[in-house]
N, C-alpha and C positions, 0 to 999 in steps of 0.2 A: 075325458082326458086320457091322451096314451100311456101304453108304458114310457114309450121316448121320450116323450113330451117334458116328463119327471125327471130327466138322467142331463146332468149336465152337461153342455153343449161339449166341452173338453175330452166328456167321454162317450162321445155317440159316435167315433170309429170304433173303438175298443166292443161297441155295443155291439154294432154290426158286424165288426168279424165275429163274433162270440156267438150270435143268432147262427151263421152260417157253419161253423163248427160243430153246433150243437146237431145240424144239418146233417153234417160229415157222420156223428156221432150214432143218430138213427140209423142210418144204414149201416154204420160199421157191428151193432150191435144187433140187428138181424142178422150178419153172419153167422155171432158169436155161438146161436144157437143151435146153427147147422152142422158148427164145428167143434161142439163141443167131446163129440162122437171119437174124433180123428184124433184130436190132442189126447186122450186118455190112453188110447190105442202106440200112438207115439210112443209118448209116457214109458209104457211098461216093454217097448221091446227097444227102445235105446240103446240102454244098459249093455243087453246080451250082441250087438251088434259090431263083427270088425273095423279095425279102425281104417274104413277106407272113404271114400267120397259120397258115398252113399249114407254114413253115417253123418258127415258130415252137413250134409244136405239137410238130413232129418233134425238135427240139432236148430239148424238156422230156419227148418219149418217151425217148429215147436215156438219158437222166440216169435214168430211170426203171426201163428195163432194168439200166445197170450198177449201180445200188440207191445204189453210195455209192462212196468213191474220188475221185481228183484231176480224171480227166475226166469224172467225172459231176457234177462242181463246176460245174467249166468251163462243159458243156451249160450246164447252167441258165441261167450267166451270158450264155452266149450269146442263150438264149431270154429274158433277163430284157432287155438293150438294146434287141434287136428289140422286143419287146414294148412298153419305152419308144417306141423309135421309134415305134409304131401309133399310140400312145395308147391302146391299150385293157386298162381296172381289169382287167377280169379274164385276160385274160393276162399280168399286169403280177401279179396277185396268186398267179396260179397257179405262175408264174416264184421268186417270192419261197419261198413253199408249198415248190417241190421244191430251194430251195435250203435251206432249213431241215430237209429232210429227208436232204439227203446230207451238207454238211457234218458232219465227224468230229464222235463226243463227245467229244473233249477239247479242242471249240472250244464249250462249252454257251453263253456270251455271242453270239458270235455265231450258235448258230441258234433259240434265244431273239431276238434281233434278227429275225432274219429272217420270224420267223413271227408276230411284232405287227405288221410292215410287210405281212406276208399278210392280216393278219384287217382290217386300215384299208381295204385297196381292195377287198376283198368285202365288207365293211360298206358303202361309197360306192353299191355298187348291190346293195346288197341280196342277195347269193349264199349265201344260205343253204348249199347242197351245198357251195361252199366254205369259206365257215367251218366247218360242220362235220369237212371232212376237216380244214383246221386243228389244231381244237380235239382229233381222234382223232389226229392226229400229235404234237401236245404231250401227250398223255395215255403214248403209248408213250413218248417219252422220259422222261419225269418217272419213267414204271415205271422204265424199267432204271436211271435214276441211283438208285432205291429212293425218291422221295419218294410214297409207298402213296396219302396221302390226298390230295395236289395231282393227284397221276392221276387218281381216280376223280372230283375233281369236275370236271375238264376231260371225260372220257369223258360223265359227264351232262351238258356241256355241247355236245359232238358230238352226244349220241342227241335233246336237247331239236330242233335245227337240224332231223335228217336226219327228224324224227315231223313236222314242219310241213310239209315237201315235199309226201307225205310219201315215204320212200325204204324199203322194209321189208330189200332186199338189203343196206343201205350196216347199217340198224339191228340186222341181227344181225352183221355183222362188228363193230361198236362192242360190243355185249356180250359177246361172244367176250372181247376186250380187257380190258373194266370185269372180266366176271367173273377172269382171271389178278390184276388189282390187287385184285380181294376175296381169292382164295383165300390168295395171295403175303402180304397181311395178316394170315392166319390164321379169315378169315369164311369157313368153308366152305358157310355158310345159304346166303349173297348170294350165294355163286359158282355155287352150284347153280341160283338161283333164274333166274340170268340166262344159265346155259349153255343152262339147258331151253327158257327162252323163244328163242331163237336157236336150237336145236335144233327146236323146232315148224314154225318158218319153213323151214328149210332143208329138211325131209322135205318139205314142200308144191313144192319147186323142180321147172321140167323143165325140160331133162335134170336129174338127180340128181348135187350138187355133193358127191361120195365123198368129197374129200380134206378142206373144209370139216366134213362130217357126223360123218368120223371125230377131227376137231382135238373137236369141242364134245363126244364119248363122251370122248376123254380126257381134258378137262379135269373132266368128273362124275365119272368112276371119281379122279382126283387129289383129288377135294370128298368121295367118301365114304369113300375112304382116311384122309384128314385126322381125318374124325367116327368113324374106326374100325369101318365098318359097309365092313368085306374082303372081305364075298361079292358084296355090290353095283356095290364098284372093280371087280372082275373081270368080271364081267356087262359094266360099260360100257368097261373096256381092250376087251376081246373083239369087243363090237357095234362099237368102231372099228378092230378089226383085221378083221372081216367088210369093213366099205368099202373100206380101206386097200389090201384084197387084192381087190376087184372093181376099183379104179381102177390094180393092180399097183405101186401109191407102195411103195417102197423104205421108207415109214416103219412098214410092219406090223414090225418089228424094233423099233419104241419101244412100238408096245402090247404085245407077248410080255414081252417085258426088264421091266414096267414089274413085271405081275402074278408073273414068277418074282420079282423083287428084293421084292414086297410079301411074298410068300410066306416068302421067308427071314428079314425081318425080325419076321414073326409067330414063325413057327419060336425065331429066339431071344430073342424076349421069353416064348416057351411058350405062345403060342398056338395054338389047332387048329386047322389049315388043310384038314381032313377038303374043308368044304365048297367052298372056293374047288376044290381037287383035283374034285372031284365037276363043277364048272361049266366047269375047262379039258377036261376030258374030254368033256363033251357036245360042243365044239367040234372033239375028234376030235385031241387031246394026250394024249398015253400019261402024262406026267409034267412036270416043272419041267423036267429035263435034256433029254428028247425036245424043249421048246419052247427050247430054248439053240440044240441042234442044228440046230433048223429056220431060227434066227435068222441063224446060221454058213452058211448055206450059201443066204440070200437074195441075189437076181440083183442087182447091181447095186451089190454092199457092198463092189466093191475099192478106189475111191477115196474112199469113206466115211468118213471118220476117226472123225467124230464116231461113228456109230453102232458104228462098229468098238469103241471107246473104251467104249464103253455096254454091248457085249456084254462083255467083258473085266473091266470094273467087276464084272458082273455072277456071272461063270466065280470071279472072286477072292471073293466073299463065299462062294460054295456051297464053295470049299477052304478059306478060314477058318470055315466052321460047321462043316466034318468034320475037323476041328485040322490041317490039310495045310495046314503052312504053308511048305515048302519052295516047293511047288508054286504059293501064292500068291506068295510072292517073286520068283519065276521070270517068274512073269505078269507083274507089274510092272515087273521089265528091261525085259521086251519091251516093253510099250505106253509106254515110256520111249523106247528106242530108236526103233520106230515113230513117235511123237511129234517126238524129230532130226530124221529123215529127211523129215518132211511135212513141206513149204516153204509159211508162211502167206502168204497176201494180205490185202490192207486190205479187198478185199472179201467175203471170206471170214468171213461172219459166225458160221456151225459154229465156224470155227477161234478166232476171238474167243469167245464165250462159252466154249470149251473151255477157252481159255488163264483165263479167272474160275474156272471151278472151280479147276483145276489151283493157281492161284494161292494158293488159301484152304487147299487138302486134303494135296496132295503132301507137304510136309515131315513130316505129320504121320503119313499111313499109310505115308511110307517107314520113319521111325523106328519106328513103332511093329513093320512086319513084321521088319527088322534083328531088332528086340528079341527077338522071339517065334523067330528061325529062333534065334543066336547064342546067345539064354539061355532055351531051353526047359525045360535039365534044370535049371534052378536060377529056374524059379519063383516060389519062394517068396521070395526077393530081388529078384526084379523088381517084383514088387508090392508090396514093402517101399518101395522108389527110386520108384516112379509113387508111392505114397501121401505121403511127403517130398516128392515135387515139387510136388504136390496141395496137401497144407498150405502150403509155402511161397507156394504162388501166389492161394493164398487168403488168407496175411496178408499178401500184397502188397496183394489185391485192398480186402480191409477196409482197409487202410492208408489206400490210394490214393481209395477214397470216402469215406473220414475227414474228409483233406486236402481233397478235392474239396467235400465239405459244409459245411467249414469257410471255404474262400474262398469260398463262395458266399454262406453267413450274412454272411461280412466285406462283402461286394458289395453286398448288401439292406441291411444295418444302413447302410454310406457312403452308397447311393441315398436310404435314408428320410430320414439326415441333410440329404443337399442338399435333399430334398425339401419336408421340414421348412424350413429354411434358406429358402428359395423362396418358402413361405408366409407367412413373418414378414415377410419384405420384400415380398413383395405386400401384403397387409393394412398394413405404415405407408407404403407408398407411396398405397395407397385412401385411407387415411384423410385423409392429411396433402393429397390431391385435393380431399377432399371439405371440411375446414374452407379451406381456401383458396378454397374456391369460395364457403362462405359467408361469409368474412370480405370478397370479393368485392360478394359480391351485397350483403350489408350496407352496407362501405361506398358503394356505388354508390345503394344506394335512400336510407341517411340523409346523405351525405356529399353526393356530386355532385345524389342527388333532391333535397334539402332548399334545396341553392344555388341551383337553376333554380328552383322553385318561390320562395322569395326575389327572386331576379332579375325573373319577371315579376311579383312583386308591386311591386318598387319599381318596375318600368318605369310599369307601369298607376296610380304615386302623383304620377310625374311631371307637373306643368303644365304643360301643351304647349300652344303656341295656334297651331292647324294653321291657318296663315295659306293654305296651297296644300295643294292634291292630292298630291304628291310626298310630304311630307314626311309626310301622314296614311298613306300606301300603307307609307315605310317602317314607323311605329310599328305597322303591323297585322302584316306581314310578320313583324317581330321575336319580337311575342307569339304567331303562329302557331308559330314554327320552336325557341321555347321548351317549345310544348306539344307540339310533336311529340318535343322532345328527354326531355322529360318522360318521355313515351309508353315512346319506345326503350329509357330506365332501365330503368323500372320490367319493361319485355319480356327484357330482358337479366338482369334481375336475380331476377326469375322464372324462366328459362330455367335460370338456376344452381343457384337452391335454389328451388323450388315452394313455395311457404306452406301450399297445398292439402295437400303431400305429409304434412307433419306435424299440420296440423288435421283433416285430414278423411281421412287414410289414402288406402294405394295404388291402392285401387280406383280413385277421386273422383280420383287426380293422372293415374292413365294419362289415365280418361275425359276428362279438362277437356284433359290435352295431344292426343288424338284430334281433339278437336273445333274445338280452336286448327288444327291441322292441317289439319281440314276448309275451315275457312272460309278459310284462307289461299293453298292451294294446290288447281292447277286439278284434283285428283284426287277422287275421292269417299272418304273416310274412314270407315270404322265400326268400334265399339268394342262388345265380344258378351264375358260372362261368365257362366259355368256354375257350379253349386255353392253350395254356401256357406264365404262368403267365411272366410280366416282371418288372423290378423292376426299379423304379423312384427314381428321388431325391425329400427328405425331403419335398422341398417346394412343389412338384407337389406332394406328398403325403398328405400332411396335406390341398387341396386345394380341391382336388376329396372327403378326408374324408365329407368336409366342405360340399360340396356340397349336399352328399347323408344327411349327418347330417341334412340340412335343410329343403331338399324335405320330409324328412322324420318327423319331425316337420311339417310340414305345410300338411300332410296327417291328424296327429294326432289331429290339431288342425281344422280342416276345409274338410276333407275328407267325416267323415264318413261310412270310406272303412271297407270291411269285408276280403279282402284278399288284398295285398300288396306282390309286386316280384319285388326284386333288382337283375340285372345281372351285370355282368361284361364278354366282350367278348374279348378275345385278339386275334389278327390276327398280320401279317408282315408287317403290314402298319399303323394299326389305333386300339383302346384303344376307347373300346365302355360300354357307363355304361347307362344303362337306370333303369326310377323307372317306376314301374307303379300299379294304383291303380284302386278299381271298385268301387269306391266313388260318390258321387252328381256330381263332375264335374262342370266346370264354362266356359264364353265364354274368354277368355284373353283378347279381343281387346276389352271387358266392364270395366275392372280393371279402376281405377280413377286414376289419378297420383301419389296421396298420399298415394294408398293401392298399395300392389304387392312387399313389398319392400324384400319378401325374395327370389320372385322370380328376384327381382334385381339383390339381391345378388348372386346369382346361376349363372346368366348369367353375371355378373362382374368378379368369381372369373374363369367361361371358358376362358374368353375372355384374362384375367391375364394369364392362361396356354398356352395357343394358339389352344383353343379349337371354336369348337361351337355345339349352346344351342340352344334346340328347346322342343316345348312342345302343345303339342296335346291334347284339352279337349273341350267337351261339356257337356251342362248341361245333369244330367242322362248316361253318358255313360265314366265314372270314368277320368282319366288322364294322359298321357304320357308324362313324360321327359324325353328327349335324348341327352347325350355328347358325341359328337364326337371329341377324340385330336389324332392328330396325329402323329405318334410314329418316330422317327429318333437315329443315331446307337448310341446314349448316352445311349437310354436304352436295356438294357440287358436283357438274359433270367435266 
């Protein structure tokens, strides 16, 4: 039986990112040894150093060296004021960068904060290498919090950055990464596809990067393990235990362990492992147990927990596939008690991922090996009690998604009602707009038009005998300021309900309000439709009018535009109306709550259609709005 085999199905991603981390972890902690020299040295001449960018720099090394932990906080922050102090983005972004990267995970707020404040000031000038490391340091964390697919599109958002440069070194460390968020998700295609490419690169290196060349063999032998093709995992465990062991890394102990623990696992699914035997042998391994022993007795594995833990893992499966399960049990005291006696650090990242598996597995193969020493001879009773538990925990499970599927339907069915609910009161709030506009416009063109028109009739019946100038200036005055009031009606009262809109349809009401537009305001106006036209009802015509009416107002008033283009496109599916302008332009996701409210309206009166509303602007580079509704056989050509 494997470790996996034990871990429940729920948490066998969690598992396998965790394996490969711990991956991560080997290597990073071979550095730690080579730098431990540099950080001391650091250390003691910090202090005495000006405060210039050089200092700076040394601060944000140091944080860099201790990976993570309190004073590698600290650093940062120290190198992030300096940094203010210079004024310069990009130490100022870099500063932010490695504060995002050291604060702990269990503060993910703030190194999410941290590292939108990185991407703003290499965005300010342009540092591509720095957003992209950004974006590959958001990618890692999003992995280990397990969110698979926000990883990998931040990791294409690193390798898009570092291919511009272009950078090919930084570009296969980025698919190194992407590929563990493929495999961790189960694509073992993608993970292959992108270990190899990052693996091409790396062979072309001088000097020859062994500890790198060997990470990218293990993660393809982890990819073809996955697709079940054994002979090929081995092959590539092997070709990076070849590096592993020219660079002397203490981690050729993850490639032996990886291909004995595959081994056993084929074993007791009953597979035949003839051939992987045949491929450890050409490497000059007498057997699975010879390569245990080699692992046991590699330089460097006394304060190795982790790997020590991996080999042990590994001794315990080979005594449960030969029913020795005293011997298993025994094993697991000990890497229990070993486990006491290791004193964890925060920086101790081995020790962290260890504590994630441990967390998921322990309870589970202690009881289980308890079980198997304690009631060996009785069998048949155990397996009775695990099948009872089984069921039971399966009519929990059905229960429990019964339940769960049932609030969820209650959840959908209340949302549709409000939703529903929402609709009926937009539509009588629309409506009850729209005859009040005409009851408006009505009375204003027959009520107030008819009086003015009246008025100057009787002024002009009046007998006046303009004895002076004066008195003739005012009678002219009067009847001017009559016919301009006229005017204004009749514009206002058009503006409310178009006459054109219901005689002559939507086309002819945009066109004529385009061209009022035109000749009114100092911008140039044009009106362009595509298609053949289809004809709607009333209400979806007076909603579209409404719309453009608005966009078209909110150019006039806040634009600044010198050219302005309304279309209209009709096709056998979809009824497309865009505005767009070369105005100031603004960011939309700045709007306040209490401003934007015509673009409210715009996107209230689509949504009323069964349309959708979208709109496209930055500052300097004018504005696009676009409706999209779509057309079904009520409307006609």
């Amino acid at each position: 039986m494997s470790v996996e085999d034990i871990i429940p199905s729920k948490y066998k991603i969690a598992f396998r990112t965790t394996r490969l981390l711990i991956l991560f972890a080997l290597l990073g902690s071979q550095m730690v040894l080579g730098q431990s020299k540099e950080l001391d040295s650091l250390r003691a001449v910090v202090s005495n150093m000006p405060d210039d960018s050089v200092k700076c720099e040394t601060h944000l090394r140091i944080a860099y060296l201790l990976y993570d932990g309190e004073e590698a906080v600290q650093q940062s922050k120290s190198g992030l004021a300096l940094a203010k102090k210079l004024g310069s983005p990009r130490l100022i972004g870099k500063s932010f960068h490695r504060l995002g990267w050291c604060t702990g995970f269990d503060e993910m707020d703030k190194k999410t904060a941290y590292l939108d404040s990185a991407s703003v000031y290499f965005s300010r000038i342009n540092d591509l290498y720095g957003l992209g490391n950004v974006y590959d340091t958001r990618g890692v964390i999003l992995l280990t919090y397990g969110s698979l697919e926000d990883s990998k599109l931040a990791f294409q958002q690193a390798y898009d950055y570092f291919a511009q440069i272009p950078n090919e070194e930084r570009k296969a460390g980025i698919l190194n990464n992407w590929a563990v968020a493929e495999y961790t998700s189960g694509n073992a295609e993608e993970g292959l596809k992108k270990y190899q490419e990052a693996l091409d690169y790396r062979l072309t290196e001088n000097p020859v990067a062994h500890v790198e060349i060997a990470r990218l063999y293990q993660g393809l032998g982890e990819c073809h393990k996955m697709k079940g093709n054994l002979e090929l995992a081995a092959t590539n465990y092997l070709k990076g235990y070849e590096h592993r062991k020219d660079a002397e890394d203490v981690g050729v102990v993850e490639s032996m362990m990886s291909i004995v623990s595959m081994m056993y696992d084929a074993a007791q699914k009953q597979v035949d492992t003839v051939a992987i035997s045949d491929v450890i042998k050409a490497y000059g391994f007498e057997s699975s147990t010879d390569m245990i022993q080699k692992a046991e007795q590699t330089p460097g594995l006394d304060d190795r927990i982790g790997l020590k833990n991996y080999i042990m893992d590994v001794r315990r499966e080979q005594f449960l596939m030969n029913k020795n399960y005293k011997a298993a049990y025994d094993l697991l005291l000990k890497q229990k008690q070993m486990e006491e006696e290791y004193k964890l650090s925060e920086s101790s990242i081995e020790a962290l991922a260890d504590m994630k598996i441990k967390f998921e597995k322990d309870q589970l193969k202690i009881q289980l090996l308890e079980e198997e020493v304690l009631n060996q001879k009785k069998q048949d009773h155990v397996n009775m009690l695990l099948f009872s538990l089984g069921g039971l925990l399966l009519i929990t499970l059905v229960g429990f998604l019964y339940y769960k599927n049932r609030m969820h339907t209650a959840k959908l069915e209340l949302h549709e009602a409000q939703r529903e609910q929402q609709i009926i009161s937009m539509r009588s709030m629309l409506e009850g707009q729209e005859k009040e506009r005409t009851r408006i416009a009505r009375d204003l063109h027959d009520g107030l038009g008819n009086l003015l028109s009246s008025l100057k009739v009787n002024i002009g019946s009046l007998q006046i005998n303009f004895d002076d100038n004066n008195s003739k200036k005012i009678y002219v005055s009067a009847s001017q300021m009559i016919d301009e009031a006229c005017t204004e009606v009749r514009k206002i009262a058009h503006e409310m309900m178009p006459q054109s809109l219901k005689k002559l349809g939507l086309r002819k009401a945009i066109e004529d309000l385009v061209k009022k537009m035109d000749a009114i305001h100092p911008f140039h106006a044009e009106f362009q439709v595509h298609g053949t036209e289809k004809v709607f009802d009333d209400n979806t015509n007076i909603m579209i009018f409404r719309i453009v009416q608005e966009s078209l107002n909110n150019i006039v008033k806040y634009a600044d535009a010198k050219e302005v283009l309304v279309q209209i496109t009709y096709s056998d599916d979809w009824f497309d109306l865009t505005i767009e302008d070369d105005g100031v332009g603004f960011d939309p996701k700045s709007l306040k709550a209490d401003k934007g409210m015509g673009l409210k309206s715009i996107a209230f009166r689509t949504e009323f259609i069964g349309g959708t509303f979208d709109i496209n602007s930055r500052e300097g580079m004018g504005t696009l709005v676009t409706i999209n509704i779509p057309l079904n056989k009520k409307y006609s050509t």
